[in-house]
N, C-alpha and C positions, 0 to 999 in steps of 0.2 A: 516161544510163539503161542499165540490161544489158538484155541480149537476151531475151526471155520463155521462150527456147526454148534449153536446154542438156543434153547426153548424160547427168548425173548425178541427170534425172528420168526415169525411167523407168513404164512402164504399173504396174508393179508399186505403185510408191508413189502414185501417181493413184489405184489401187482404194481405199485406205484414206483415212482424213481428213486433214484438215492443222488444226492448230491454230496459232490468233493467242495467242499471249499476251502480257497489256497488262500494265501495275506501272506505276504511280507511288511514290515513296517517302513523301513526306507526304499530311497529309490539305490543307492547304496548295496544297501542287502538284494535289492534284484538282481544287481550288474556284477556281485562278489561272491556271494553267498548261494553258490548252486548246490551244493550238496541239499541246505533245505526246501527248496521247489522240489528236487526228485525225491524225497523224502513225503511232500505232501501230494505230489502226482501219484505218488505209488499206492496210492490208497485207492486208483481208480480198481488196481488188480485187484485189492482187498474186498472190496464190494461185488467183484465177478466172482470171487471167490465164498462169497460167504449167502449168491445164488440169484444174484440180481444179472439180467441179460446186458451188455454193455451197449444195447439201444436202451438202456434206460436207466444210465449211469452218467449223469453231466455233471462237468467241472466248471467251476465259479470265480474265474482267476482275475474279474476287473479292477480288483482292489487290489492288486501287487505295489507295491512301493504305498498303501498308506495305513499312517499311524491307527490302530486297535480304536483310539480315540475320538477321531475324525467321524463326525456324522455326515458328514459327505459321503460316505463310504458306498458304491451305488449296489454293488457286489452284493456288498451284505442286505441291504433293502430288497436287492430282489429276491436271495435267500429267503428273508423273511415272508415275502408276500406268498410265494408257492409253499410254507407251509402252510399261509393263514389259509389257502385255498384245498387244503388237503390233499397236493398233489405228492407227496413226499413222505416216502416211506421210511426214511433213512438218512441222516447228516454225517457227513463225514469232514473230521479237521484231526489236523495232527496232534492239535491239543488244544484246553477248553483257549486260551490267549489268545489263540490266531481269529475265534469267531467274538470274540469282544473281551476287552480291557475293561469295561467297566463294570457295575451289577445292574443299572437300570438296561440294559442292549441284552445281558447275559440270561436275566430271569424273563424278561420281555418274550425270547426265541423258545425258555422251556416253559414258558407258560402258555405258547402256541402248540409246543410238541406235547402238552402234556393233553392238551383241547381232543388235536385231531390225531391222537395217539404216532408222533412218528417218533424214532430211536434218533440218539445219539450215538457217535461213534467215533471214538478217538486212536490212537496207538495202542492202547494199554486193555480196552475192549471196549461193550457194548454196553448204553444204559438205555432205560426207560425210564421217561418223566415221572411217568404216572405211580411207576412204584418208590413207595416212600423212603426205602432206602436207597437207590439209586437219585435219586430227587435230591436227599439229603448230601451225597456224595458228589453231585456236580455242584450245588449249591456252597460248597467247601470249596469245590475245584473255581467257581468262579470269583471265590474271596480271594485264595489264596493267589490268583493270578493278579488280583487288584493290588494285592498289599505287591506283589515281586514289581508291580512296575512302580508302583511308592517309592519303594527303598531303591531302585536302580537310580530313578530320578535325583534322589536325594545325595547318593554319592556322587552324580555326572555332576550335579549342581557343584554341591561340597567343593570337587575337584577341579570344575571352572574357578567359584570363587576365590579359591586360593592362589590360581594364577592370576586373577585379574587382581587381589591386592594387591599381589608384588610386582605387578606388570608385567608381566611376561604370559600373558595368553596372546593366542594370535589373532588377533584377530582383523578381518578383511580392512586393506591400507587403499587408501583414497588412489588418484591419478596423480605424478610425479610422484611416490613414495614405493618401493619394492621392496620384499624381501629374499634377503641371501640364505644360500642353501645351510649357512649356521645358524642362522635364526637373525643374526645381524638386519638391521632397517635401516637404508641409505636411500639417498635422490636418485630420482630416474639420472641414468646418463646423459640421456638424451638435452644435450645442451638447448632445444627447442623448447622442449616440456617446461625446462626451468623458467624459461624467460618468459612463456607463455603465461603460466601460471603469477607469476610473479608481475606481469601486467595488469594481472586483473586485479591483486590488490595496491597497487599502486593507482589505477583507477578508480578503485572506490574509495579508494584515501582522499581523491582530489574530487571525485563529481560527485559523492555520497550517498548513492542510492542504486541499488542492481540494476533497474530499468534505464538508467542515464551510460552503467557502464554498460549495458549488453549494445545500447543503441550505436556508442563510441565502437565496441568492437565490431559493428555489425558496418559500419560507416567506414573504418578501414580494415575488413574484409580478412577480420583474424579466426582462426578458427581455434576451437579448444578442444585438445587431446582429450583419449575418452579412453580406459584402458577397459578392454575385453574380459569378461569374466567368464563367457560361455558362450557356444555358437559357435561355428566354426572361427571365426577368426581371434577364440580364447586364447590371451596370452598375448595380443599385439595391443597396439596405441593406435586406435582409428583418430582420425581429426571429423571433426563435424561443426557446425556452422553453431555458435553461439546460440543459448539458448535462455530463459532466466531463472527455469529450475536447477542448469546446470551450473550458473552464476552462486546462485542461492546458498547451493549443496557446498562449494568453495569457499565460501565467505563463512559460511555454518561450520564447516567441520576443522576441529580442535584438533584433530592430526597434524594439517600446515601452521600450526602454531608449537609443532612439537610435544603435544600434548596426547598420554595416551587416555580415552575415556571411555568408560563404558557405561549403559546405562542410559545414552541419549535419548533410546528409544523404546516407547513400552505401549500398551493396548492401550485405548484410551479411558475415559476415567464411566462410562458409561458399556464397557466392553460385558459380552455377557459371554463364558459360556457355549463352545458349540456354535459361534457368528465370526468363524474364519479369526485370521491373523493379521488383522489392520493394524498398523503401527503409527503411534501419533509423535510427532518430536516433544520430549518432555524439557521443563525447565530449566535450568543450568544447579539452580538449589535441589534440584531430587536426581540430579547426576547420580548414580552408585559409588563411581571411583574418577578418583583425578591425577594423575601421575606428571607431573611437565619434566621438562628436558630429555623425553625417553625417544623420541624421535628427532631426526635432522628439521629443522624448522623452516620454514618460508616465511616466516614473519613472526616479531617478540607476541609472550602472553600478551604484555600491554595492551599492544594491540589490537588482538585477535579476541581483547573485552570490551575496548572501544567498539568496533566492527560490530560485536553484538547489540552492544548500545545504540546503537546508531542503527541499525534494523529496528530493534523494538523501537524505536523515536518515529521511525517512517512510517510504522503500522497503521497511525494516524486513527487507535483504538479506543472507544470508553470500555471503561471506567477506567484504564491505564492514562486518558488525557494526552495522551501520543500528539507530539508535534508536527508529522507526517513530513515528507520528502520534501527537499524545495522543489518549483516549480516557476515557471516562467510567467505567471499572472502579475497581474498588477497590484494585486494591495499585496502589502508590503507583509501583512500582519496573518496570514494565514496561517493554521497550524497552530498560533499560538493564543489564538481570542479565545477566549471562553464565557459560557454564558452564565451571566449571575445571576440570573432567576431559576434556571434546572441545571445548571453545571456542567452541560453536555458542551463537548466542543461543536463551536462554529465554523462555518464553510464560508466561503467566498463566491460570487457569482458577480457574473462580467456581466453587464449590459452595457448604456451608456455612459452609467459611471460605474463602481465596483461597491459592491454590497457586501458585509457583514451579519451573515442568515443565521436565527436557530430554530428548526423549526421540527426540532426530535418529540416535541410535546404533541404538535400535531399530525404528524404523520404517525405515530404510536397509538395516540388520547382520540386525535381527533380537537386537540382543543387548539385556542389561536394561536399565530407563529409569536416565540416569545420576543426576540428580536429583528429588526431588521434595519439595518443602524450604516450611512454614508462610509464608506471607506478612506476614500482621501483627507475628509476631515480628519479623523481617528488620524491615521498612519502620521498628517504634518502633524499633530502635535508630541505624538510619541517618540517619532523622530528627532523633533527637539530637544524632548527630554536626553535620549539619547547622545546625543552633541554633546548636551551637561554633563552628561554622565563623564563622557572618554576625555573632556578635556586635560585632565592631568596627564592622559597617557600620552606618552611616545611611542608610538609605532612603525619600530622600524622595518618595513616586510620587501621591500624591494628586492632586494640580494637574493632571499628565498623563491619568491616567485619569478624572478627571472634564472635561478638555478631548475625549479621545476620544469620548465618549459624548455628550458635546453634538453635537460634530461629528457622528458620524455619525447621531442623529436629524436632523440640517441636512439632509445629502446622502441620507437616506431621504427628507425632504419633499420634498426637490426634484426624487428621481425619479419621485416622483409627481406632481410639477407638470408634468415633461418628460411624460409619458406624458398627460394629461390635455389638456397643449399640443397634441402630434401628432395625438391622436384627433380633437382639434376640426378641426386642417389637414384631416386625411382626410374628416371629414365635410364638410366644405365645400368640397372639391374634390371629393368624390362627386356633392356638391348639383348645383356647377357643372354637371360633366358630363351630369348628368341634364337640367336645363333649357337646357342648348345642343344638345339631341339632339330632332329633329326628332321630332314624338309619331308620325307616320302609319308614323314606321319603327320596328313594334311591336315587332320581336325585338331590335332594340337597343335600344331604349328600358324593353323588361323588364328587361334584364340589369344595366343601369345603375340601376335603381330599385331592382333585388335589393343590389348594391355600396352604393348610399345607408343604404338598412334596415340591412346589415352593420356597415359605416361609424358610423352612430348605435347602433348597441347596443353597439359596440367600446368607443365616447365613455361611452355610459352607466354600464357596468362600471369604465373608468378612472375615470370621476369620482366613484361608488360605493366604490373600493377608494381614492382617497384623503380620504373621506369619514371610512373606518372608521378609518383610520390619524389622522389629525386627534384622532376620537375615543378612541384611547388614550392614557392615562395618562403622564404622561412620567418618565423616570427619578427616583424618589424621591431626597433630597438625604439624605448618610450621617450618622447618628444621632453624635453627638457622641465618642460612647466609640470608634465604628470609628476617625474622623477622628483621634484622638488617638493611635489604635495605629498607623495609617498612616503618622501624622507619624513616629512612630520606630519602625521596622519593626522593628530589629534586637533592641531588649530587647522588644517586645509580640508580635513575631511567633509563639512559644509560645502564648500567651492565644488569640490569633487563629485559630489553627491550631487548637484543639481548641474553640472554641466553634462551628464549623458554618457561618460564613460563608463559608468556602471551599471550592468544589467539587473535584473529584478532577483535574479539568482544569489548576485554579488550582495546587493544591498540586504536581502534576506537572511543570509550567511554572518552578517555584518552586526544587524541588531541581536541574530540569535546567539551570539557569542555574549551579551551581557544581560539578554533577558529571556527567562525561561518561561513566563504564563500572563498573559494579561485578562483580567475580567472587566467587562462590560455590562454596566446597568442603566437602565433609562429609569430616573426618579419624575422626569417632564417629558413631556414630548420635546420640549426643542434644545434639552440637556442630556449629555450622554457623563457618566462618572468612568471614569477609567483606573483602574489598580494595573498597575505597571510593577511585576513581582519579576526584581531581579535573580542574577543566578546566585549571590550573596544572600539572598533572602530578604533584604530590605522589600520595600514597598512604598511607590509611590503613588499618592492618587490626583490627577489632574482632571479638568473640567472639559469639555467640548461643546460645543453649539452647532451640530449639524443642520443642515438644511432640513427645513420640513416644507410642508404643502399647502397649509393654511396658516394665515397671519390669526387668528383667535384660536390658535393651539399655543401661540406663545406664553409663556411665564406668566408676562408683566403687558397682558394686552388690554386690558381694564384700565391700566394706567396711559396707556399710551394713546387710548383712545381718547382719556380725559385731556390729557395733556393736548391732541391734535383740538381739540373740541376747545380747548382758553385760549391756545394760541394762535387757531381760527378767528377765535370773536375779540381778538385783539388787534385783529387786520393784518396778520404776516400773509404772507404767500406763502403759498404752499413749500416751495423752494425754500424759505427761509427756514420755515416749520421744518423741514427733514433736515436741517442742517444743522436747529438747536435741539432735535431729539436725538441726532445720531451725538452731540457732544454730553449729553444727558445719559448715556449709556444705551440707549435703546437701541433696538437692531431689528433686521425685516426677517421675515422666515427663512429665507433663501440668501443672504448675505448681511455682513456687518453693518452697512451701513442703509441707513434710511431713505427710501427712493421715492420721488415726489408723486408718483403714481398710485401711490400706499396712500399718504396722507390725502388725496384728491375722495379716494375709493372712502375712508373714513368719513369725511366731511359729507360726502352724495349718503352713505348707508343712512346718516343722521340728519339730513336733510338739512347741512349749513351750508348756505351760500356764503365762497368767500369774499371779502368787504370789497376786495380789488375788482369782483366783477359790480360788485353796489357802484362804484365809483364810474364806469365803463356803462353803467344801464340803467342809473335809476337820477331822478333831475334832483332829489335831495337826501341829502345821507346826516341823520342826526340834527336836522331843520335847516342846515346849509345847504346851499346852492352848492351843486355840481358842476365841474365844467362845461360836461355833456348835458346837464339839464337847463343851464342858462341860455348855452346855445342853443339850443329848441325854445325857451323861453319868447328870445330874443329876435330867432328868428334868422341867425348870422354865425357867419363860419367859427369853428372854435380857435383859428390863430388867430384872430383878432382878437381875441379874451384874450390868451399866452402872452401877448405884444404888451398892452396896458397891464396885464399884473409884472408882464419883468419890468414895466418905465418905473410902475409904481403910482399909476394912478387909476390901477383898480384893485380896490383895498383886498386879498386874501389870506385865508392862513393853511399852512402845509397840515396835512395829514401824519403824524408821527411815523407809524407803521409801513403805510402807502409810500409817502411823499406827495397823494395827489393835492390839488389844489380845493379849499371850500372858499363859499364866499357866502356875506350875508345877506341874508333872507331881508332888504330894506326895500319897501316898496318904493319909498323919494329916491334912493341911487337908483331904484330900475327904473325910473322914470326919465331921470337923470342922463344914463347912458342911453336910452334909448332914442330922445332927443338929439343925441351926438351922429348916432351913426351916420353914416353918409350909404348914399344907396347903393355906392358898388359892392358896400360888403353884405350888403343884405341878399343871403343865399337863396 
């Protein structure tokens, strides 16, 4: 033992406090390792003894259970601040380790003690900062403690790593997986857990996205086992109401695929330092270790890399160009348009009819939206291609989707028999409980009776809710004409497709199976270019003519104007005009074909009157007499003129175009006829 009594205590440091400061580094070591707490408390006597009053001897024990490392550490900051304050006559730790692991925390604290002169003071004895050889000597003691937890690290590592290449480190086992007291790893017992679990990737096998199966689970009122790791109830299988993180964690973890992994999870790639232990889920390519077959599985690798795939597809991410979940909108093409002027994927938006938006340039730049392009157009002709596409296939999917659907009413009844089973367990272990509980011990015995009552209403709802289920209807068997289109998918799938049996879900499921990315360019306004990039890689490129909004944003509208403009002063009608432009190829903004109200709108912009109303309002058209003008002429009805030109003795000639009637400008026949008339038909 040293001497209680040494020259580098002085009266000076006796007026001020002396501080204990205790650390343990785990929480472990607090709850195991008592020997060294009374070890570092015993240093409070050390300080009484060496002449400091025990009013002025305080302990600093808030950082018990953490790491040397941790700058959290609040213990140690306020250590530090009462010396910065010179309140501190004296530190006491049982060694340099317990007051910091590192050299920036360790020279920090003696280069405050060395300011406002307070000692050090460990097991072994006493130092002062300020003297240089004592200075020098903690200055060792605080390397030497840096490099011990170096090397400790380095073998715990080592000694991990080597279990986790041969797989056999233990590491924490999902819900439905446990281990045995040999080390052995088998499936929960619990025939519930199995099915439970095994639900949920049968569910995202069929609806393919976590948010469609939580909704499924949440809609028949399944709940999913949670296993306990801490809290009182460590060690048991709670059930608790669907969630999507807990969906997520399911589908993600490589355990139910039998696979042992480590390494999923590491700081992120922006981690500093001293800013806590946030863990970000890392890539499946910077995995550490990959072991399969080392656990019981719930589903093949195969699988459980699909799964994966099929997550990153739904992410619906750039620059990954993510295809995103299906969903129940109407264009048919979401998730997979992409934009070919900045390459960002496009969205979809529903108004009156459904829109193909890209407008990442603007909301980022600020510049104009790059596209915004008809959906229905787009979808029919891709569609078609599509048709083309399948037509050599056979598809035969009936037998399968009608085993689906059997199967899964099976394993919906039976998680209602599972749940209906355990409620019964719980009530009759509540029962138990209750009647082996002595009655005179009322506070227990209420609480137990309240758990019964629970217990039995739990039972009565589960037996209720597979009551109502029993009671519904089971999947109708398909009407003869579906069965027969299914039988051969590839010629009936058109029929199918437009008679309404297929939802937007189905239909999207359908094109996305032979095509992986379509780009979108407008070279015109009233031309949309389409690349239809199969999942073969081919590539096709088709044309569209979406609707637009003005007929002079068309193509070919200089020509069509010319064209309304000859065939106007040709004398058609207008009706005839849209009828030899729409054979001509021309088209309106808004549909294929040429509408007489377009041609009307051209002829007024240009101020031609067409010949048909010349013939209806004006008394001579090209020096000829008009029907309408001879009758004002003459002075007399115009079916009197009609009568004599059908006898044929009033000379006319038909207008090609019109058909109207001209006659000639002679003054001796208007003299002629006018002589004739008789006065009743003089109007």
């Amino acid at each position: 033992m040293l001497s209680t009594t040494t020259d580098k205590i002085t009266r000076y440091h006796q007026e001020k406090h002396a501080y204990v400061y205790v650390r343990q580094s785990s929480p472990k070591q607090v709850l195991h390792n008592r020997e060294s707490q009374q070890n570092q408390y015993a240093l409070v006597e050390r300080a009484v003894a060496l002449g400091w009053i025990p009013e002025r001897v305080h302990v600093i024990d808030a950082d018990l259970g953490q790491s040397g490392q941790d700058g959290s550490r609040a213990g140690f900051r306020e250590l530090v601040a009462e010396v910065s304050l010179g309140h501190v006559g004296i530190v006491f730790a049982y060694e340099a380790s317990r007051l910091a692991r590192n050299n920036a925390d360790w020279y920090a604290l003696l280069d405050l003690a060395a300011v406002v002169g307070t000692l050090i003071g460990d097991a072994d004895g006493i130092y002062d900062p300020r003297s240089y050889n004592d200075r020098v000597l903690l200055g060792l003691r605080g390397m030497l403690s840096e490099a011990e937890l170096h090397l400790l690290r380095l073998r715990l590592d080592a000694g991990r790593l080597r279990q986790v290449e041969q797989g056999t480190y233990r590491q924490r086992l999902p819900t439905g997986l446990m281990r045995l007291a040999d080390g052995r790893v088998v499936k929960d017992p619990d025939l519930h857990v199995q099915r439970t679990l095994q639900i949920v990737f049968e569910r995202f096998a069929a609806l393919g996205s976590c948010q469609k199966v939580l909704r499924s689970l949440r809609d028949d009122r399944i709940l999913l086992p949670r296993a306990q790791r801490a809290g009182p109830d460590a060690g048991q299988v709670i059930w608790k109401r669907p969630s999507d993180s807990a969906i997520y964690e399911i589908i993600r973890n490589p355990a139910y695929a039998g696979a042992f992994v480590y390494g999923r999870h590491g700081p992120p790639p922006s981690h500093r330092p001293g800013r806590g232990r946030d863990l970000v889920n890392r890539p499946m390519e910077e995995w550490t270790t990959i072991h399969q077959n080392v656990y019981p599985a719930f589903i093949e690798w195969e699988q459980f890399m699909a799964n994966q795939e099929r997550l990153a597809d739904n992410a619906y991410r750039h620059p990954q160009r993510r295809r995103g979940a299906l969903r129940s909108g109407r264009a048919l093409l979401a998730g997979l348009v992409v934009c070919g002027r900045c390459g960002r994927q496009m969205h979809a938006r529903y108004k009156a009819e459904g829109r193909y938006v890209c407008d990442a340039l603007a909301r980022v730049f600020g510049d104009p939206t790059c596209l915004y392009l008809d959906a229905p157009t787009i979808d029919a002709v891709v569609v078609g291609a599509f048709f083309e596409a399948i037509q050599p296939a056979e598809l035969a999917i009936l037998d399968e989707v009608l085993d689906a659907r059997r199967a899964d009413q099976a394993r919906r009844a039976q998680q209602y028999a599972d749940q209906v089973t355990r409620a019964e367990y719980e009530a009759r272990l509540a029962q138990r409980q209750y009647m082996a509980v002595d009655p005179e011990n009322r506070l227990v015995a209420s609480e137990l009776e309240h758990r019964w009552e629970l217990a039995l209403r739990a039972l009565a709802e589960a037996r209720e809710a597979a009551e109502r289920f029993a009671r519904q209807p089971s999947e109708p068997p398909l009407d003869p004409i579906l069965r027969a289109q299914l039988a051969d998918l590839g010629t009936h799938l058109p029929e199918l497709w437009g008679s309404g049996r297929l939802t937007p879900e189905h239909k999207k499921e359908l094109l996305r199976s032979l095509i992986r990315r379509i780009i979108l360019t407008r070279p015109t306004m009233d031309t949309v270019e389409v690349k239809v990039v199969w999942v073969s890689g081919a590539i096709s490129t088709l044309t569209v003519h979406p609707p637009i909004l003005r007929a002079r944003d068309l193509a070919g509208y200089s020509q069509l104007v010319e064209r309304v403009l000859a065939l106007g002063a040709e004398g058609y009608p207008d009706q005839e005009i849209a009828r030899r432009l729409a054979a001509e190829g021309f088209r309106a903004p808004r549909s294929k074909t040429i509408p007489k109200r377009l041609v009307f709108k051209i002829r007024r912009a240009h101020q031609q009157t067409a010949l048909i109303n010349q013939f209806r309002h004006q008394p001579k058209v090209e020096g000829y007499w008009t029907v309408f003008g001879l009758s004002r002429a003459l002075n007399i009805d115009r079916n009197w003129l009609y009568r004599r030109i059908a006898r044929g003795t009033l000379p006319a000639t038909r207008h090609a175009p019109t058909g109207f009637y001209l006659i000639e400008d002679d003054p001796t026949l208007l003299e002629h006829r006018r002589s004739q008339l008789p006065k009743r038909c003089v109007t």
